[in-house]
C-alpha positions as CSV (number, residue, x, y, z in Angstrom):
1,X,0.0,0.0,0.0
2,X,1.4,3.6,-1.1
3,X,1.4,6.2,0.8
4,X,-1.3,7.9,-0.2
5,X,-3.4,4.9,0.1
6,X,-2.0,4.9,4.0
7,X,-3.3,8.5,4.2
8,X,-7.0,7.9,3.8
9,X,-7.0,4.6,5.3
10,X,-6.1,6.8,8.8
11,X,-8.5,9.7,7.4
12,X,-11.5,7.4,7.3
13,X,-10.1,5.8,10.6
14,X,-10.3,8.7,12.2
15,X,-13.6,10.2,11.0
16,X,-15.3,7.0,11.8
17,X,-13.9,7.0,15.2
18,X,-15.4,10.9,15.7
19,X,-18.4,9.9,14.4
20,X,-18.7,6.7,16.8
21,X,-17.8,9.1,20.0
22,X,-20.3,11.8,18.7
23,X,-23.1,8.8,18.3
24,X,-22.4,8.1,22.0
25,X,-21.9,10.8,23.6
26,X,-25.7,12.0,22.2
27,X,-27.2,8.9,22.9
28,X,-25.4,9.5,27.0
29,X,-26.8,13.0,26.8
30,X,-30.1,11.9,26.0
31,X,-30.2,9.2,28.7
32,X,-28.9,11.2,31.6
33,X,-31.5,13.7,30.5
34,X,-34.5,11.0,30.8
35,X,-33.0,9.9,34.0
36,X,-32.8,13.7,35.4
37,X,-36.2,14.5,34.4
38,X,-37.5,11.5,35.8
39,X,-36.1,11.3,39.2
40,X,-36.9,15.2,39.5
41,X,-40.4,16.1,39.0
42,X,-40.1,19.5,39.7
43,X,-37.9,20.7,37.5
44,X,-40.3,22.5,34.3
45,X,-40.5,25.3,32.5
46,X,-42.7,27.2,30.9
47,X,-46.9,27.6,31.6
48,X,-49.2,24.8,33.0
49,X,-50.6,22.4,30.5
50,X,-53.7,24.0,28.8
51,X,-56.1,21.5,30.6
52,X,-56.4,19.3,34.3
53,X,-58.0,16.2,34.3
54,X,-60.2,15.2,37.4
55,X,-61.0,11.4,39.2
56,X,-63.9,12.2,41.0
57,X,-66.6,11.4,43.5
58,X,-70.6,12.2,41.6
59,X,-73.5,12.7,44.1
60,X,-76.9,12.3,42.4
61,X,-80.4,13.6,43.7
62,X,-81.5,10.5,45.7
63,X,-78.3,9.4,47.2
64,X,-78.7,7.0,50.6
65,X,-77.5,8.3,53.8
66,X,-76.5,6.0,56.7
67,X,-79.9,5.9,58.0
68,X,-81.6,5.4,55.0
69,X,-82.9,8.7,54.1
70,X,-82.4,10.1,50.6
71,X,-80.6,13.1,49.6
72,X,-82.0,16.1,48.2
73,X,-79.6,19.0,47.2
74,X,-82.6,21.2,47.2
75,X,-82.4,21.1,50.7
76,X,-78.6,21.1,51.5
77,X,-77.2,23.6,53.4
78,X,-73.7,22.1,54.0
79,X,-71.5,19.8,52.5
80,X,-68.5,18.2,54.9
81,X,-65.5,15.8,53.7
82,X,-62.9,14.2,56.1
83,X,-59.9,13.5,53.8
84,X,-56.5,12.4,54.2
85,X,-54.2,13.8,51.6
86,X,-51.4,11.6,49.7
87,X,-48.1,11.2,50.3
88,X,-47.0,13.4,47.7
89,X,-44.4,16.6,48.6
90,X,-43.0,17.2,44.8
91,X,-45.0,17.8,41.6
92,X,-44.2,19.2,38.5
93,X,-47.8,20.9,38.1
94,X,-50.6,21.5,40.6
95,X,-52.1,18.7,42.1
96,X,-55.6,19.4,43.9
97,X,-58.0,17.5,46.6
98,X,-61.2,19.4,45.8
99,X,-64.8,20.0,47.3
100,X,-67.2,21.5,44.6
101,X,-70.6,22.7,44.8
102,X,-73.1,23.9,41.8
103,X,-75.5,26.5,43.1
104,X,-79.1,27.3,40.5
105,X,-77.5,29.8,38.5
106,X,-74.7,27.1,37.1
107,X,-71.9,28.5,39.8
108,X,-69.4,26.3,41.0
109,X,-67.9,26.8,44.1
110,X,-64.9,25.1,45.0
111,X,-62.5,24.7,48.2
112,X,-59.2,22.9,47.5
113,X,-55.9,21.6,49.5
114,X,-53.2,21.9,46.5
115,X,-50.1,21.0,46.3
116,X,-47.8,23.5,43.9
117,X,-44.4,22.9,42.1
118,X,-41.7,24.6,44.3
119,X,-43.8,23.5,47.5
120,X,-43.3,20.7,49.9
121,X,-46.5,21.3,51.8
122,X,-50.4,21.4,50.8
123,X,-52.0,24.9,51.2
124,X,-55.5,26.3,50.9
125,X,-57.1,27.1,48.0
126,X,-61.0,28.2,47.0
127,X,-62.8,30.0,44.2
128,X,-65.9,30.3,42.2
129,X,-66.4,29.8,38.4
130,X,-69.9,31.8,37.0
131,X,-69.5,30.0,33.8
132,X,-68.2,26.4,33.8
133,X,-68.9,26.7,30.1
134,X,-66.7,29.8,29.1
135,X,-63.5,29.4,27.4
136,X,-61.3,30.3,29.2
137,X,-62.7,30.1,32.3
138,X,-63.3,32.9,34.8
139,X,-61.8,32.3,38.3
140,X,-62.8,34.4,41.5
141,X,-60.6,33.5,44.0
142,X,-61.5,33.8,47.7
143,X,-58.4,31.2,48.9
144,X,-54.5,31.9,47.0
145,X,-51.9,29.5,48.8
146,X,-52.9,30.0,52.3
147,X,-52.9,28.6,55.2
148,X,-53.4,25.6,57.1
149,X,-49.6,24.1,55.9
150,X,-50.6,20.6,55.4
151,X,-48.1,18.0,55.5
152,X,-48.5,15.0,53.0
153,X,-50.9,12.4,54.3
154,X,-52.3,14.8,56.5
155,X,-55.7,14.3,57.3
156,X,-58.1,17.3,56.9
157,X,-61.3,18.1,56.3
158,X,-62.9,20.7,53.5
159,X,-66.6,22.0,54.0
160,X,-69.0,24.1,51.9
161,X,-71.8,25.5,53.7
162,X,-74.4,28.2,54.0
163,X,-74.6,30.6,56.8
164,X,-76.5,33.5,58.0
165,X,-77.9,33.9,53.9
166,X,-74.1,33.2,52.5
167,X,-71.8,30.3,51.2
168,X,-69.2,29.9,53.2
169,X,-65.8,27.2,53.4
170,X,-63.1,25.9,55.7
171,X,-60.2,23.9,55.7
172,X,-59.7,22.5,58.8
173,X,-55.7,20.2,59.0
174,X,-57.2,17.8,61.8
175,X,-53.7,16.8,62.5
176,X,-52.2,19.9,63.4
177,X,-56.2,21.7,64.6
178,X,-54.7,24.7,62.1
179,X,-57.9,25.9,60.7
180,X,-58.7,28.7,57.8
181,X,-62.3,29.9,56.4
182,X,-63.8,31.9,54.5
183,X,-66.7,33.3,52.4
184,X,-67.9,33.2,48.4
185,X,-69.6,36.5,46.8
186,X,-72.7,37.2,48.1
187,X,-75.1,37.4,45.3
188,X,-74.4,33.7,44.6
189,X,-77.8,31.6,44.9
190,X,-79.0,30.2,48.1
191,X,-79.7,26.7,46.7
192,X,-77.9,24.3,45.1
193,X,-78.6,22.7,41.7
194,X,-80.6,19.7,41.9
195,X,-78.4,16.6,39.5
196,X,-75.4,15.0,39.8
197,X,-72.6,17.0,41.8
198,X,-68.9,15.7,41.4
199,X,-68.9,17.2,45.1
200,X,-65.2,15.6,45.5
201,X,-61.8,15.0,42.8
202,X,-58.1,14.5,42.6
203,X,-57.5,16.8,40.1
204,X,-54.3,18.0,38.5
205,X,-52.5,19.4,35.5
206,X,-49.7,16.7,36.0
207,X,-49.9,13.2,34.1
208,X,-46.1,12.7,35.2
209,X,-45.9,8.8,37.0
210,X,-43.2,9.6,39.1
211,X,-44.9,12.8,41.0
212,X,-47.8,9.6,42.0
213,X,-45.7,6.3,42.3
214,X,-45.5,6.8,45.8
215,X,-48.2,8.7,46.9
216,X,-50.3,5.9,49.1
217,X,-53.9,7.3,49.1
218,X,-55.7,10.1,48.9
219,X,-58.9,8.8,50.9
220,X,-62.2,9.9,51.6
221,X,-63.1,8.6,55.0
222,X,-66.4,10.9,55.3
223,X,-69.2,12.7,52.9
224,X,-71.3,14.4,55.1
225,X,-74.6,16.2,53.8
226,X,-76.4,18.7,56.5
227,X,-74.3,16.6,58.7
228,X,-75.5,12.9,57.8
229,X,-73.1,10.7,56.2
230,X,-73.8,9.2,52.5
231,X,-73.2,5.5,52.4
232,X,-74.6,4.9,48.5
233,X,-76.0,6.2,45.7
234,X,-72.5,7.8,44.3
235,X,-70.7,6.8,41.0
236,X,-66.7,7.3,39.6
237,X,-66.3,10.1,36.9
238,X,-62.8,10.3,35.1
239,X,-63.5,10.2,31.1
240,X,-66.5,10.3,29.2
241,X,-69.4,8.4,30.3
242,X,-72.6,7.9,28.4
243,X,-74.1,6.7,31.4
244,X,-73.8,9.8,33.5
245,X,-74.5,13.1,32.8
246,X,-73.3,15.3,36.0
247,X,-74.3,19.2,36.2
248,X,-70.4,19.9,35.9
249,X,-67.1,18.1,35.6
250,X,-64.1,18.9,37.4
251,X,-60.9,19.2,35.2
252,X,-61.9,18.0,31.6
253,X,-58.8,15.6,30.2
254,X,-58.5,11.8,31.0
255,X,-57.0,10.1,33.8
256,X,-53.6,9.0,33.7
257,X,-53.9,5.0,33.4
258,X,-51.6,4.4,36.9
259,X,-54.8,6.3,38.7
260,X,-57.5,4.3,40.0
261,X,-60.6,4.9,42.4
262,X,-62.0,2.2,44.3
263,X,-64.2,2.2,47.2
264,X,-62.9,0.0,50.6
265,X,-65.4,-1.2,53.8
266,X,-68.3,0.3,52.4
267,X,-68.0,3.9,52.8
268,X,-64.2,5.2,52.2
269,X,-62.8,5.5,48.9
270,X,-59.6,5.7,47.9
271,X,-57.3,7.1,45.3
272,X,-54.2,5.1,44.3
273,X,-51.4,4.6,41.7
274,X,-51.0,1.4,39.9
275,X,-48.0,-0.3,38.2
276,X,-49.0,0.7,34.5
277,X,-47.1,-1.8,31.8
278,X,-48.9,-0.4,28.3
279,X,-46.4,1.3,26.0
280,X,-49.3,3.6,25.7
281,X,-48.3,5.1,28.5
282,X,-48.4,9.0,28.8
283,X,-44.9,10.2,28.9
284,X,-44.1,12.7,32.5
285,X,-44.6,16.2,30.7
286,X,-41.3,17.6,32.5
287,X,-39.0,15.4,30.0
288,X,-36.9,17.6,28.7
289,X,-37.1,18.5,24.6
290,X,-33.3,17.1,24.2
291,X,-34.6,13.7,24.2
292,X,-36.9,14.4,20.9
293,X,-34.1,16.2,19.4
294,X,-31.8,13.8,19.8
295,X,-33.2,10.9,18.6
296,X,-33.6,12.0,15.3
297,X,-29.8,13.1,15.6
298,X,-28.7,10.2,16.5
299,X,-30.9,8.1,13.7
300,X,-28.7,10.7,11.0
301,X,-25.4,10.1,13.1
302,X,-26.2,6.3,12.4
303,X,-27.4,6.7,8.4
304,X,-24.6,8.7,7.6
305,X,-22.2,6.9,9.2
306,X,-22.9,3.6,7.3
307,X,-23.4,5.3,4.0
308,X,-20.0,6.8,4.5
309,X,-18.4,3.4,5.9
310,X,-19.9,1.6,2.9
311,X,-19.4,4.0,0.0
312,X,-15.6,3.7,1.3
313,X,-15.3,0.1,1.0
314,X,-16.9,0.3,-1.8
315,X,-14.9,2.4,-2.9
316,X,-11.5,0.5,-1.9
317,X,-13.2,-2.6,-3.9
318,X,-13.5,-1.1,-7.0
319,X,-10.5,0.7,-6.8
320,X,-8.8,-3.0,-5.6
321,X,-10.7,-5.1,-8.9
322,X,-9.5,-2.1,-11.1
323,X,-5.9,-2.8,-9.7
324,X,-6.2,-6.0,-10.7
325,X,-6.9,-5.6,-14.4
């Protein structure tokens, strides 16, 4: 071999051995960015996802209390839940325990224990929405990240209730006996809509897996109307059901797959993550864009690599037969 020959044997040497470290180092980037984004939930950028979905608790007209009494939201002047929150400190986007109410005139009011990204503990929420139907939706708050601080799998209780002519909330932490309330607008109706409430919902803009892998429960130990307890009568709403047809519907995308509601000894109902195997799977929104950049990168890296390696064997081949002659 000449030379020259020696020349390009070390050019193409070289350039395949750049283009072998460039393949790897992208495809290490990309990995170590999957792994970062997984293992840290709340690191995002950027707005909330345009939408929440909601796993929630429906109330129709009729429902059974303990003592066998039926429920009638005509007549409900207060609306109590005893709750213990999940075992979740870290999210990527809000995640919400919430208590909703529909008065006649199609107002929702609502009084939430939320857990934001950049927070380790659950705070106090509430607000009322005129106009479930308006894009986008209209929020008057009466609650922005207050108090009670409630600690992950805290137990607490959120009420709705009317008083001396006016809706009125709480947040009670039962854990800790810190205690915040509160009042909605006053022109709001006196009555509430007769139908199906979704009086109770986990509801959040996160679909990551990690932020709920390990969150336990949220449970609902208690639903008490005008201080009886409701024992039957409720149903599940997540997705679309032709079934059902509640007045309103908290959040309004599916339910990631790992979430499930089931109801345990009767009258508690719990919230809980499940091991999800489907390649459908949602991927956690915080994964960073690098990873659908570089795929396609390294799918070029790869092409062009073995068109190059290939046209310059070819290459040596022909030139070898042509030596021959």
């Amino acid at each position: 071999m000449n030379g020259q020959g020696n020349k390009e044997a070390r050019a193409e040497s070289e350039l395949i051995l750049i283009l072998m470290v460039v393949w790897i180092l992208s495809f290490s980037v990309a990995s170590n960015s999957a792994a970062f984004a997984a293992s840290n939930p709340n690191q995002t950028q950027g707005q909330y996802p345009s939408g929440s979905w909601g796993l929630g608790l429906v109330v129709p007209e009729g429902s059974e209390f303990v003592y066998g009494e039926k429920l009638s939201w005509a007549n409900t002047t207060s609306v109590s839940l005893t709750v213990t929150l999940p075992n979740i400190g870290l999210t990527d986007y809000p995640v919400l325990a919430v208590e909703s109410l529909m008065a006649t005139d199609g107002s929702v009011m609502q009084v939430a224990a939320g857990l934001y990204p950049n927070d380790t503990s659950w705070l106090g929420y509430g607000w009322c929405i005129r106009n479930v139907q308006a894009t986008p939706q209209v929020y008057e708050w009466v609650l922005n990240s207050s108090k009670p601080e409630m600690a992950p799998g805290a137990t607490i209780s959120l009420s709705i209730y009317l008083s001396q002519g006016r809706w009125r909330f709480t947040i009670d932490d039962l854990t800790t006996h810190d205690r915040t309330e509160g009042s909605y607008a006053s022109d709001l109706p006196k009555l509430l809509k007769v139908g199906d409430q979704e009086v109770f919902a986990l509801e959040s803009y996160s679909t990551n897996s990690v932020v709920f892998a390990n969150m336990g429960n949220l449970t609902l130990h208690a639903l008490r109307v005008n201080g009886e307890q409701i024992i039957a009568g409720w149903y599940e709403y997540g997705s679309w059901d032709t079934r059902h047809n509640p007045l309103f519907v908290v959040g309004g995308l599916t339910p990631p797959p790992y979430l499930s509601l089931s109801e345990v000894n009767g009258s508690v109902l719990v919230w809980s993550y499940e091991q999800w195997f489907s390649s459908e799977q949602p991927q956690p929104q915080s994964a960073p864009i690098i990873l659908f950049v570089a795929v396609p990168a390294l799918a070029a890296i790869a092409v062009f690599s073995i068109a190059y390696v290939t046209r310059r064997w070819t290459s040596r081949i022909t030139r070898g037969e042509s030596n021959k002659t």
